[in-house]
LUMRONU-193644 format. One record per residue (C-alpha): residue in one letter; x, y, z. Coordinates in pm, whole numbers, padded with zeros to 5 digits, always signed. Each point is the difference from the previous one (the first is absolute). Layout:
N
AXYZ ...
END
This chain:
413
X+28394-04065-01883 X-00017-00393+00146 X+00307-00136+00120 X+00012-00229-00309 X-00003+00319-00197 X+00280+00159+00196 X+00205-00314-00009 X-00058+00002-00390 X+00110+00365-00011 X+00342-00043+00217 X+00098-00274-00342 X+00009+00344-00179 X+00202+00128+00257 X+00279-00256-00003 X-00004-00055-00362 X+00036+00334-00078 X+00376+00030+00080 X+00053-00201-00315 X-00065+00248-00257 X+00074+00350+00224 X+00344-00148+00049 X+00073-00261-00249 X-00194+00119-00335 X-00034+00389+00076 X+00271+00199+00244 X+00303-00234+00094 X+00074-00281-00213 X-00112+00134-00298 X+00235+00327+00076 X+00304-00222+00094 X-00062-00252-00305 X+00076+00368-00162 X+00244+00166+00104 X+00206-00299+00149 X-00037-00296-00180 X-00058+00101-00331 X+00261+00142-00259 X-00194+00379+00035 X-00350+00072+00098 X-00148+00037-00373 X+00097-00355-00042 X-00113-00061+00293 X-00370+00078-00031 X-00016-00136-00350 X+00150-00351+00171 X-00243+00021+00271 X-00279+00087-00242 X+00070-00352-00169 X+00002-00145+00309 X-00337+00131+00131 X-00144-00106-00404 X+00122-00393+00055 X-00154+00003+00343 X-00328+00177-00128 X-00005-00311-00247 X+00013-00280+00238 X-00227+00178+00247 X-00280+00038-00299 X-00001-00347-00138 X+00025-00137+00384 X-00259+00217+00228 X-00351-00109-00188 X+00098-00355-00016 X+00131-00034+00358 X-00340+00227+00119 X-00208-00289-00147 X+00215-00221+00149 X-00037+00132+00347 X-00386+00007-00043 X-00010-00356-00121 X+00190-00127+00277 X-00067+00210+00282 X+00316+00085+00037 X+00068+00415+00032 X+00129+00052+00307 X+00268-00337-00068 X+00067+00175-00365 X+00062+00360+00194 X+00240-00182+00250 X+00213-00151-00298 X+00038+00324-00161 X+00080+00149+00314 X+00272-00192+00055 X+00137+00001-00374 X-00009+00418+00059 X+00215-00030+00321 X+00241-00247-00098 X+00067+00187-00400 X+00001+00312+00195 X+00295-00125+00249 X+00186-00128-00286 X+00060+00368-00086 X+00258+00030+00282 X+00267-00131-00235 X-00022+00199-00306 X+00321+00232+00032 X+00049+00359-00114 X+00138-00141-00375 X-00127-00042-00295 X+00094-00325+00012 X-00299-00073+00222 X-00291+00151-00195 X-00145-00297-00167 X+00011-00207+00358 X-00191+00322+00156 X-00207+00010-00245 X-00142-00365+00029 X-00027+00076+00336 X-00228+00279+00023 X-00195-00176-00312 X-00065-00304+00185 X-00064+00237+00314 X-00211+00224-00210 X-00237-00347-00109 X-00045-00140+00284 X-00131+00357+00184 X-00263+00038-00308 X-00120-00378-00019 X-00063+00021+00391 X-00184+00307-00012 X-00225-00159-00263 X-00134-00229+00309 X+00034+00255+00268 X-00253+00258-00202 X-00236-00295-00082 X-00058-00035+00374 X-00127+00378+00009 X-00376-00123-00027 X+00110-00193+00271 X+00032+00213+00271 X-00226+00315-00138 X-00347+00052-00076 X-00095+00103-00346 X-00064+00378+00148 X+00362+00007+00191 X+00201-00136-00233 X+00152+00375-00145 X+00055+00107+00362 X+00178-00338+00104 X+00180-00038-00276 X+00123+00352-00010 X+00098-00012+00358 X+00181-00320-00061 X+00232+00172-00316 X+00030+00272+00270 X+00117-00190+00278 X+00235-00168-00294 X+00156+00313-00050 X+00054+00063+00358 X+00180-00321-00010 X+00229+00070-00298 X+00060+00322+00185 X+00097-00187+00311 X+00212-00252-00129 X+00171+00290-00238 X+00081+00241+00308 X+00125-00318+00188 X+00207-00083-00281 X+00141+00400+00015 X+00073+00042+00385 X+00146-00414+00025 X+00180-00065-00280 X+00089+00322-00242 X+00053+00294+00185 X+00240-00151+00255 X+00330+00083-00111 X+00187-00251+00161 X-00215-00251+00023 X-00127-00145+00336 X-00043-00298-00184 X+00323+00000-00122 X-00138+00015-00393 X+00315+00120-00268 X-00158+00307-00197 X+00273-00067-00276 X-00152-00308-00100 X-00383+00159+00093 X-00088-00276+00257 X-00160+00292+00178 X-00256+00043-00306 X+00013-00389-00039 X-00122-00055+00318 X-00342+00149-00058 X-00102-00260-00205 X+00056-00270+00295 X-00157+00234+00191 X-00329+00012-00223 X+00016-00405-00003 X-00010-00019+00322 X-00266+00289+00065 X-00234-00210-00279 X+00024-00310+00197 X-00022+00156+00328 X-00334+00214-00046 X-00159-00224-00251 X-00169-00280+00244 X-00329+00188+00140 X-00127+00001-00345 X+00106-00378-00042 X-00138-00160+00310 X-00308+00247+00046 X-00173-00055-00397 X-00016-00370+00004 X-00141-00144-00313 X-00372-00120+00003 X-00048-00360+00115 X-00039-00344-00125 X+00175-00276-00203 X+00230+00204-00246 X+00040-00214-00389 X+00356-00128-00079 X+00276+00297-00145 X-00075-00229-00350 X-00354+00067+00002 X+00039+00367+00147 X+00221+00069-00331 X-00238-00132-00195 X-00290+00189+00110 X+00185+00282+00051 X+00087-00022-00350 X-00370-00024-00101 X-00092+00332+00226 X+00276+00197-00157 X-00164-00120-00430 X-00362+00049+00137 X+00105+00355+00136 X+00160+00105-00315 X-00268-00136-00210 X-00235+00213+00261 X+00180+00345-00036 X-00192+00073-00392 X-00292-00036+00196 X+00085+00260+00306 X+00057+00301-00115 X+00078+00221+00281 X+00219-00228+00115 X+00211-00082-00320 X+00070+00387-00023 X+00132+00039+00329 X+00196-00257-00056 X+00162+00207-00306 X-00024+00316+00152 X+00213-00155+00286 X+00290-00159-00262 X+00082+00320-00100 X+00000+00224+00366 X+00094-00306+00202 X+00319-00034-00231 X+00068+00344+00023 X-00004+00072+00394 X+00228-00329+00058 X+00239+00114-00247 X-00008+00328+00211 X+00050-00220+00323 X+00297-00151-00155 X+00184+00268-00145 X-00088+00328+00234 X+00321-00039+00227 X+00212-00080-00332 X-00138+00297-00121 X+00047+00241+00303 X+00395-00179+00046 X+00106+00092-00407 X-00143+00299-00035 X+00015+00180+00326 X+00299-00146+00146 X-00174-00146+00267 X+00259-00231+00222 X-00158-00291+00169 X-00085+00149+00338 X-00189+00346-00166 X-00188-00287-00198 X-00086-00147+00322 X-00126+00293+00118 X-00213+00008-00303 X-00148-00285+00038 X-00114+00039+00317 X-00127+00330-00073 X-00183-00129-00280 X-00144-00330+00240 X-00175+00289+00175 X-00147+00171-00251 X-00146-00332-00173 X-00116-00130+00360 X-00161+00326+00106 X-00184-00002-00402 X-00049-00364+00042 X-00206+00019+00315 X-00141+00349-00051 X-00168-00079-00318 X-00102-00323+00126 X-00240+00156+00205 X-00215+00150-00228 X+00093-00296-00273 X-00328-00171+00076 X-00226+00326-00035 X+00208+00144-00325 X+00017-00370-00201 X+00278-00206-00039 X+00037+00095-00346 X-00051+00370+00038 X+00321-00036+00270 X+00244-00192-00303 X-00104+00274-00265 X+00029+00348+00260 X+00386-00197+00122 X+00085-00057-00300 X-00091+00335-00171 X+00196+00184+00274 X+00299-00218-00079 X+00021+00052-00346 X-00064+00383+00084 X+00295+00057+00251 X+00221-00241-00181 X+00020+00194-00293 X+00199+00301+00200 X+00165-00253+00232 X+00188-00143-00363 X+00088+00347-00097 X+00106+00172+00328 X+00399+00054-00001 X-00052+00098+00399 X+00036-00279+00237 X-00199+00197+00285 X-00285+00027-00271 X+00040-00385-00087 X-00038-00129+00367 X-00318+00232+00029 X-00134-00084-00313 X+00109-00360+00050 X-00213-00022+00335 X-00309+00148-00089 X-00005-00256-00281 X+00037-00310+00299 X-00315+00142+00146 X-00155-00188-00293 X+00187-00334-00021 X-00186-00165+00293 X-00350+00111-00161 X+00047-00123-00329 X+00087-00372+00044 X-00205-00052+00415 X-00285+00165-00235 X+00046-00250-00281 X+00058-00320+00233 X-00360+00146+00165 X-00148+00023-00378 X+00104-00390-00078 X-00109-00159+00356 X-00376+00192-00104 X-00016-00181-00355 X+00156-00314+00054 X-00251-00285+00093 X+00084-00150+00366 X+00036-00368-00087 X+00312+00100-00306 X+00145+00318+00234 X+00347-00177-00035 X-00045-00051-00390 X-00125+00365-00057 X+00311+00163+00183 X+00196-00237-00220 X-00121+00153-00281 X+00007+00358+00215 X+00399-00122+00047 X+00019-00053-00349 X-00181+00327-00147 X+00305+00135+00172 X+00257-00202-00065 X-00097-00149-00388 X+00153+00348-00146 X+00219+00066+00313 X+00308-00070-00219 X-00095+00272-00216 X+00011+00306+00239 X+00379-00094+00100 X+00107-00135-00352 X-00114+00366-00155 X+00118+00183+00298 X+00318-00206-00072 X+00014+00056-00376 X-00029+00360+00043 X+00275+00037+00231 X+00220-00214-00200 X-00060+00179-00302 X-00007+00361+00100 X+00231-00006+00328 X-00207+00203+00162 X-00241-00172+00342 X-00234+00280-00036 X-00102-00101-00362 X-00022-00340+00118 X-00207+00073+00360 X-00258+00250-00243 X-00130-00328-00126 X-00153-00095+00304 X-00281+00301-00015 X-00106-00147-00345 X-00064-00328+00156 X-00180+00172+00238 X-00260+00270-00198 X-00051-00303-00223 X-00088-00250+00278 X-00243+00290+00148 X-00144+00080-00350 X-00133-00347-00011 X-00125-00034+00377 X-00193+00338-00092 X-00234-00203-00245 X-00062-00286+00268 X-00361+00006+00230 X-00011-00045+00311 X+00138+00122+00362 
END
């Protein structure tokens, strides 16, 4: 890999924190069990939350690609988002353990939550960038690897710093949780902190760049020609289902695993910690494994075999009542996360023409987001209506066979 490569890659390192500790193991777990009236609530609250966002980050990502390829502007766009991330993701800090403080965490981690998706829309776009057609599975599998190392790094710091110590060094009250609190400032700051190789090594190309006006404008032209395009690209267009449907279903696993593991294991914060970071390793080790053969196997051939195995061990994983068989059913499945979405990024950078990259991972960002409230708003309306979080999480595997069902039927490597 080129240094400009590498310093793309390290972006998925320090973004990465964001969802491993915000979206997945910590927040999500405390928004719970601590904030929330009781944990089914809970998940079907944060399962409305993660729909609204889904919403905002569908209608937003293809214009704002077009935008960026209009105007030249990616790497200014990524920046901005960057910052909105951080600064949403701070914010958490003051949501209390009471009820009375759900709504203000949950604009938090929504706004949070949109600006980490619309900045990954330009930091995938610059894939083609930094990796020839015939590397791009192995770079961009190394990079969701190195991602999960980072979300592993920032989660164990967050474990040995700020919740295990019992008092505090940093003289954080556990009554009011300012020792699980504190990881979200901690995430902020490790976003803003490892986030600048990527920014100051992947300049954009060039030259005279047109006014934001006329940058809207054409943007807005790129994203009606594409859609008028997609009748007429076949292979393509059914990706782009196949990936509404799979895509919805591992984020609404993301979101709601450590919700999951806290209701109906029992799981206190620091075992969910442990978790997590158990669960980083698996997905990095699968992530980078499988990247290495990604380019010989086929990009696609990668989504269908991770997400087969998925739906295949999380079929027992819903019905074990044995949490020693849940955590090794649990990380055999994370061997396959990091395959199924590096392989899909790799399968989008190989269709999408060079001069509309930014455009085509809009619509990439949208193919995942455009039904994204669906995954969470039926995982929610299950849960609410039978009381039960395995019910709700067994809708996640539908989303899943049906999103590979489709992908099956598409040409192409």
């Amino acid at each position: 890999m080129t240094r400009k490569a590498w310093a793309w890659a390290f972006y998925d390192w320090a973004n990465s924190a964001f969802p491993t500790v915000v979206s997945t193991f910590v927040i999500a777990a405390y928004f719970a069990q601590g904030v929330a009236a009781d944990p089914a609530q809970g998940q079907a609250q944060w399962g409305w939350m993660q729909s609204s966002a889904a919403m905002v980050i569908a209608l937003a990502s293809p214009v704002l690609g077009a935008v960026a390829d209009a105007g030249g502007r990616r790497r200014l766009m990524l920046a901005l988002f960057t910052l909105l991330t951080a600064a949403a993701t701070a914010m958490i800090w003051f949501a209390k353990p009471d009820p009375s403080w759900a709504l203000y965490a949950l604009l938090c981690v929504g706004l949070a939550t949109v600006g980490f998706e619309l900045g990954t829309v330009f930091y995938n776009s610059m894939l083609t960038d930094v990796a020839p057609k015939e590397r791009i599975g192995r770079v961009s599998g190394l990079a969701w690897g190195l991602g999960y190392a980072g979300g592993l790094a920032c989660l164990g710091l967050c474990l040995v710093l700020l919740v295990q110590p019992n008092p505090s060094p940093l003289g954080l009250d556990r009554a009011e949780a300012e020792h699980v609190r504190a990881t979200a400032l901690l995430v902020a700051a490790w976003l803003l902190l490892f986030s600048w190789p990527a920014l100051l090594a992947l300049p954009d190309p060039p030259g005279r760049r047109p006014s934001w006006g006329i940058a809207v404008a054409r943007g807005l032209r790129e994203v009606r020609d594409l859609l008028r395009s997609l009748p007429h690209q076949p292979v393509l267009t059914r990706f782009l289902i196949a990936r509404l449907f799979y895509t919805d279903g591992l984020n609404t696993l993301f979101a709601f695993g450590a919700i999951y593991a806290a209701g109906v294991f029992g799981m206190g914060m620091e075992k969910i910690l442990l978790f997590g970071i158990a669960m980083n390793v698996a997905a990095g080790l699968g992530a980078a494994g499988f990247a290495l053969i990604e380019d010989r196997v086929g990009s696609r051939r990668m989504v269908l075999l991770a997400l087969g195995a998925m739906v295949a061990l999380g079929l027992p994983l819903l019905l074990t009542e044995s949490e020693t068989w849940f955590w090794i059913l649990a990380l055999s499945l994370g061997l396959f996360f990091g395959p199924a979405q590096a392989a899909s990024r790799s399968f989008m950078a190989k269709l999408a023409p060079p001069e509309e990259t930014a455009a085509w991972f809009g619509l990439f960002a949208l193919s995942g987001r455009v039904t994204g409230f669906l995954g969470p708003a039926v995982l929610a309306t299950v849960t609410a209506a039978t009381d039960s979080q395995r019910l709700g999480m067994a809708t996640v595997l539908v989303f899943l066979a049906l999103g590979a069902a489709i992908l099956a039927t598409v040409k192409g490597r």
